[in-house]
C-alpha positions in Angstrom: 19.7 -11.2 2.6 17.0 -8.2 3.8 17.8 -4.6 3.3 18.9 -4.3 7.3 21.5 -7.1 6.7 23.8 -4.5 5.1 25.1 -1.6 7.2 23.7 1.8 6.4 27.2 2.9 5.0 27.3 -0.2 2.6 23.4 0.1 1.6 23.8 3.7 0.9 27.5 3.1 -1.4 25.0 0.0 -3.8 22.8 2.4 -3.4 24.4 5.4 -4.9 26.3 3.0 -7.9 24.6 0.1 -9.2 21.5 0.3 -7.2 20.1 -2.4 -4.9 17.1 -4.5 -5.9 14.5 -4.7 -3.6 11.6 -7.5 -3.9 8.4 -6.5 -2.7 5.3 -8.7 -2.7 5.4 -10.0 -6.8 7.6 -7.2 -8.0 11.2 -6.5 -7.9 12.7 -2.9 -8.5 16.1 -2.2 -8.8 16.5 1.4 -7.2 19.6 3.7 -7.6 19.8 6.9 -5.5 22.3 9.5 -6.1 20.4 11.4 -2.8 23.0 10.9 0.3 19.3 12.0 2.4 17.7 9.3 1.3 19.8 6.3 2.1 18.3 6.1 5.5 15.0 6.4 5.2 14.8 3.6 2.7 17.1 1.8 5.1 14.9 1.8 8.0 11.4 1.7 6.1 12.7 -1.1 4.2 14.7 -3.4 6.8 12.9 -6.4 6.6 12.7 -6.7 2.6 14.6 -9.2 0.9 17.6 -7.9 -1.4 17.8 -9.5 -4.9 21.3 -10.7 -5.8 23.1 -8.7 -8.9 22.4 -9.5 -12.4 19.0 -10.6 -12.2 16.0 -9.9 -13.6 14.0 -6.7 -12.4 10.1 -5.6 -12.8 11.1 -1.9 -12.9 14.2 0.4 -12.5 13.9 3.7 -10.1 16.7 5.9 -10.3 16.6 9.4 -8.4 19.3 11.6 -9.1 20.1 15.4 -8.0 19.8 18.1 -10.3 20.3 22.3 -9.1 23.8 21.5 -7.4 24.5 24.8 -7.6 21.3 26.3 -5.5 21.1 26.4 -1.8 20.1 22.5 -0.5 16.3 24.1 0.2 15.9 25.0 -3.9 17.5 21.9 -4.5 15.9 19.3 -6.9 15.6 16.0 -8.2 14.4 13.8 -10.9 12.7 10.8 -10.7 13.3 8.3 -13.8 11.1 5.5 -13.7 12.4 1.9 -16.7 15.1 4.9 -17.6 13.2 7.9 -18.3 11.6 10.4 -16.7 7.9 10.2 -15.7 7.3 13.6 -13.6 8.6 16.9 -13.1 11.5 17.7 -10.9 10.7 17.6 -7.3 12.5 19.4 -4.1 14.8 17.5 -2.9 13.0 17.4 0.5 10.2 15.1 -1.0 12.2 12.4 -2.3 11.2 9.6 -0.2 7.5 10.4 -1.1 8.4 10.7 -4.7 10.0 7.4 -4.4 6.8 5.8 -3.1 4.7 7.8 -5.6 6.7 6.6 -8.4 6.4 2.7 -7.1 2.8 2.6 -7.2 2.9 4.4 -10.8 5.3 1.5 -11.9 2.6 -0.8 -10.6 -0.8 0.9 -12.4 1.5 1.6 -16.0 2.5 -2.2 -16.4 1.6 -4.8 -13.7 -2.0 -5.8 -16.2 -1.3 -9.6 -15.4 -3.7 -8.5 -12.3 -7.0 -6.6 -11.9 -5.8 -3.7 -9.5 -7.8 -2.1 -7.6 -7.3 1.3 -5.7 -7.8 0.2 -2.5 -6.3 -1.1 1.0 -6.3 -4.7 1.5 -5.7 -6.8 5.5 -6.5 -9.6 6.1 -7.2 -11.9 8.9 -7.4 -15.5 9.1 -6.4 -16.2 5.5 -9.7 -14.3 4.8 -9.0 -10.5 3.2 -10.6 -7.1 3.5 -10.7 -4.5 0.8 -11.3 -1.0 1.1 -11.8 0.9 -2.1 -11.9 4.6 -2.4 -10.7 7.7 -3.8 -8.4 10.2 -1.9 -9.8 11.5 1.4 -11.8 8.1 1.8 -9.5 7.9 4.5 -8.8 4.1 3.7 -4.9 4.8 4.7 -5.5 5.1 8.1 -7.9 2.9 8.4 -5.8 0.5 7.2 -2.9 1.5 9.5 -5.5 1.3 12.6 -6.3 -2.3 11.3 -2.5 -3.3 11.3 -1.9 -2.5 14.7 -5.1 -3.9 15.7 -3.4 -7.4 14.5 -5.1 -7.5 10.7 -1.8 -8.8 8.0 -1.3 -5.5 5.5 -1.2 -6.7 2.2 -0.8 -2.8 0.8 -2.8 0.4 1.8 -3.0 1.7 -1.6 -3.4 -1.1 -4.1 -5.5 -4.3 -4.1 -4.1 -7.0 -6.7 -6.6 -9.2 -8.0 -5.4 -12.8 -9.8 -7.7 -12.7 -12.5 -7.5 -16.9 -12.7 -7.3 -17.8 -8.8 -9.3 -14.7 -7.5 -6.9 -14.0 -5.0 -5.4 -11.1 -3.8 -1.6 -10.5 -3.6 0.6 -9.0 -0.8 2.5 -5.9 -1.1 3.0 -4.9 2.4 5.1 -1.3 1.7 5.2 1.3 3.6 2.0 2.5 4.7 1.4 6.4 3.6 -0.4 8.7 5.8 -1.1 12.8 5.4 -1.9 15.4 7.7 -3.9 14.5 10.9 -3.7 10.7 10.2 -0.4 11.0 11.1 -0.6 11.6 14.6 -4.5 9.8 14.7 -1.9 6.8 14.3 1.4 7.4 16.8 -0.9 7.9 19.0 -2.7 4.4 18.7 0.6 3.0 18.1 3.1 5.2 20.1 6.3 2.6 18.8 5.6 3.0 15.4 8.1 3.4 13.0 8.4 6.3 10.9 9.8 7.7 8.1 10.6 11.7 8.0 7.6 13.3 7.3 7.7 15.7 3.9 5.6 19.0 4.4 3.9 20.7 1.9 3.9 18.8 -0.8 0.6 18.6 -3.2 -1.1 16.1 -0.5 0.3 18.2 2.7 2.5 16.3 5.4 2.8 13.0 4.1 4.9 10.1 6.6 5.3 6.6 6.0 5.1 4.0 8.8 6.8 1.2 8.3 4.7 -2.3 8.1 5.3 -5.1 10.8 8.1 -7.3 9.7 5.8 -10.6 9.7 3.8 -9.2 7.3 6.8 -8.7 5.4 7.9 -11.9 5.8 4.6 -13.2 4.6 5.0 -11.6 1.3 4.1 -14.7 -0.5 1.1 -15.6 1.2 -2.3 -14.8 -1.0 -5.8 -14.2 0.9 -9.1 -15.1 -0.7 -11.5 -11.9 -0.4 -14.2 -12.1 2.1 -15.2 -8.4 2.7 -15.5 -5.2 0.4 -15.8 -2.1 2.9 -16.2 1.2 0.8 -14.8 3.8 3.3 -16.0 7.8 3.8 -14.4 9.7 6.7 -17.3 12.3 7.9 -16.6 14.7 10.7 -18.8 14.4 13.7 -21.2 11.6 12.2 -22.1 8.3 14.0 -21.1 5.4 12.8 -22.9 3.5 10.4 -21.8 0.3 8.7 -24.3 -1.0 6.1 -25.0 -3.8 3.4 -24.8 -2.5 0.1 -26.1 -4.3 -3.1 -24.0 -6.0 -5.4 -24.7 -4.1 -8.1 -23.4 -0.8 -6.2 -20.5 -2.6 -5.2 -19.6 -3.7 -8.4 -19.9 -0.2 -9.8 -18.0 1.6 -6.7 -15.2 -1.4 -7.1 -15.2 -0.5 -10.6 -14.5 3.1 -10.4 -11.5 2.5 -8.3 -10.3 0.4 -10.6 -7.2 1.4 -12.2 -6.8 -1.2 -15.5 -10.3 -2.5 -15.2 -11.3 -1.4 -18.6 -7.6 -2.3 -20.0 -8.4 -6.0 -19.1 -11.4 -6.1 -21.2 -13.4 -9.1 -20.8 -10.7 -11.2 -18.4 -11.2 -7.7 -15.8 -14.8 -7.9 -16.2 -15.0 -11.7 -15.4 -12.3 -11.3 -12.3 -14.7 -8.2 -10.4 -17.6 -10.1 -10.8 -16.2 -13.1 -9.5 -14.8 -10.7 -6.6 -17.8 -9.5 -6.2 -19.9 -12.5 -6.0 -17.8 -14.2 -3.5 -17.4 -10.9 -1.1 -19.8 -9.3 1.8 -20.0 -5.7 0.5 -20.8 -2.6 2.8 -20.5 0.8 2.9 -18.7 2.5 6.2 -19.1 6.1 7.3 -17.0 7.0 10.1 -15.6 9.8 12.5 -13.6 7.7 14.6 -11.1 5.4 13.4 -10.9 3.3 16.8 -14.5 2.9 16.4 -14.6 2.1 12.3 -11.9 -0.4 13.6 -14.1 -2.2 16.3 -16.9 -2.5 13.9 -14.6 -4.2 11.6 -13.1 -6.9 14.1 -16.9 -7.7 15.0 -17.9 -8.3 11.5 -15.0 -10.6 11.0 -15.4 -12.4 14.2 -19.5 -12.6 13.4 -17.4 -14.4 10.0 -15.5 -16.3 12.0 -18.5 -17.7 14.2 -20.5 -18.5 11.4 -17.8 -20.6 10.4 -17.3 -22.6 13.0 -21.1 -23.0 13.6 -21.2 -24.6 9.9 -18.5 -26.9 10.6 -20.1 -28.1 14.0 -23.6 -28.6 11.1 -21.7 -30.8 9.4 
C-alpha cells in the first residue's frame, strides 16, 4: 500500500495517533504529526511511497507536535523530535513541512554510517549515475530538478549514498527542495509540477518542495554505478564552461562534502577513492540552468556513444 492509497482523512487520523511509516529508498521512518496543516502536504508530496505495515521495524522515528496553543496560529510553534527527543529548537508552525524534511536528512547524516554519504545530488541515466557535490548556493538543487524533468531518474538532490563494498549509489528519490528564484526557474520548465506550499522566511528564504516523478519512486530499489562527478557553481552572467578536473581535486572537493567521510576511517577512504577512480570528474560553472542541462545530456550521450563504439570493437 502507497501513501495515496489511504484517503486524506484516514492518512491524517494514523497520522495524528500512531504514526504512519513511510519507506523511502533504504530507510523507513515512522512519522507522527500532531499538525492538522501538515497532513496534506505530506499526503500529496508523498503519494507514490510505499506505507510500512504496523509493528515493524523502523530506521528513525519523527514526531512533530504543537506547542504555544494558546498564541494566535501566526506565533504558533512546534517541536521536532527526531528517535524521541528533540534535536532543534521550536519552529513556527508555518515551516513544518520544511522542518520535516530538514530533520529527515539529519536522521540520515547522525546514523546511516553503513554508507559513505556524500552531500550531493545524484540522477542518473541509463543505469549510469551523476553526482553533483557542493555546498549551499552551488545550486546543485535545481540543477538536479532541471535534470529530472529533462528525463535523468532522481536518486536524491541532497544526499549521494555510497556502498562502501559494491560502490554503488543508493536511491532516495524525496522531495526535491528548492529556495528563492529556483523556484519559479523550475515551474516554469516544468509548468505541471507538483508542489508543496512554499514556507517564506525561514533561515534559507522561500523554500518549496516538488514532488519527484512516481517512476522514480517506484524504482526505489534500483542502484546506479557512478559514471560522472560534476562539481556545480551557479555564477551570474558567466558563460558556460564545463571542464576536466584532476583526480586529485576531485577527491579533495568530494571529500569536503562529505558528511561521515572521516567517521568511516579507512573503509570511507577506500570507498571515495574507488569512486573516484571509476568516475569522469569536471567542474561546471553556469548562469543558465537550461544550458548547464544541455551540456550534461551531451556529455552522457558522448558516454553513451563511446559505448556503443566499443561494443561494435569487439
Amino acid at each position: 500500500m502507497n501513501v495515496g492509497d489511504l484517503s486524506l482523512e484516514r492518512f491524517a487520523a494514523e497520522l495524528a495517533d500512531q504514526g504512519v511509516a513511510i519507506r523511502w529508498g533504504p530507510f523507513t521512518s515512522r512519522i507522527v504529526s500532531r499538525l492538522p496543516e501538515l497532513a496534506a502536504p505530506i499526503h500529496l508530496l508523498y503519494a507514490d511511497f510505499p506505507i510500512e505495515p504496523p509493528g515493524g521495524i523502523c530506521d528513525f522515528h519523527v514526531c512533530l507536535r504543537p506547542r504555544s496553543l494558546r498564541l494566535p496560529w501566526s506565533q504558533r510553534r512546534f517541536e521536532l523530535l527526531l528517535d524521541h527527543g528533540p534535536t532543534f529548537q521550536p519552529f513556527a508552525r508555518k515551516f513544518a513541512l520544511a522542518a520535516l524534511e530538514w530533520g529527515l536528512n539529519s536522521c540520515v547524516y547522525g546514523s546511516a554510517h553503513r554508507f559513505l554519504i556524500v552531500h550531493a545530488a545524484v540522477v542518473e541515466r541509463d543505469g549510469r549515475a551523476l553526482l553533483l557535490p557542493g555546498r549551499p548556493g552551488a545550486g546543485k538543487s535545481t540543477l538536479c530538478a532541471a535534470l529530472v524533468i529533462a528525463g535523468w531518474r532522481l536518486l536524491s538532490d541532497e544526499l549521494a549514498l555510497i556502498d562502501p563494498q559494491e560502490g554503488q549509489i543508493r536511491a532516495l528519490a524525496r522531495p526535491i527542495s528548492l529556495k528563492n528564484d529556483a523556484i519559479e526557474i523550475i515551474r516554469g520548465l516544468a509548468p505541471d509540477a507538483v508542489f508543496g506550499p512554499p514556507a517564506v522566511d525561514t533561515h534559507k528564504g522561500t523554500v518549496a518542495h516538488m514532488k519527484p516523478p512516481s517512476p522514480n519512486v517506484r524504482r526505489a530499489e534500483d542502484s546506479a554505478v557512478p559514471q560522472w562527478i560534476v562539481m556545480p557553481r551557479f555564477v551570474a552572467d558567466e558563460a558556460l564552461q564545463l571542464n576536466a578536473v584532476s583526480k586529485a581535486n576531485a577527491f579533495w572537493g568530494v571529500a569536503d562534502n562529505s558528511i561521515n567521510y572521516e567517521i568511516l576511517g579507512e573503509i570511507g577512504f577506500t570507498a571515495l577513492v574507488r569512486l573516484i577512480d571509476r568516475c569522469r570528474c569536471y567542474t561546471l560553472t553556469h548562469a543558465e540552468v537550461v544550458d548547464a542541462v544541455a551540456a550534461l545530456d551531451r556529455l552522457s550521450r558522448q558516454a553513451e556513444a563511446s559505448k556503443e563504439r566499443h561494443a561494435a570493437a569487439v
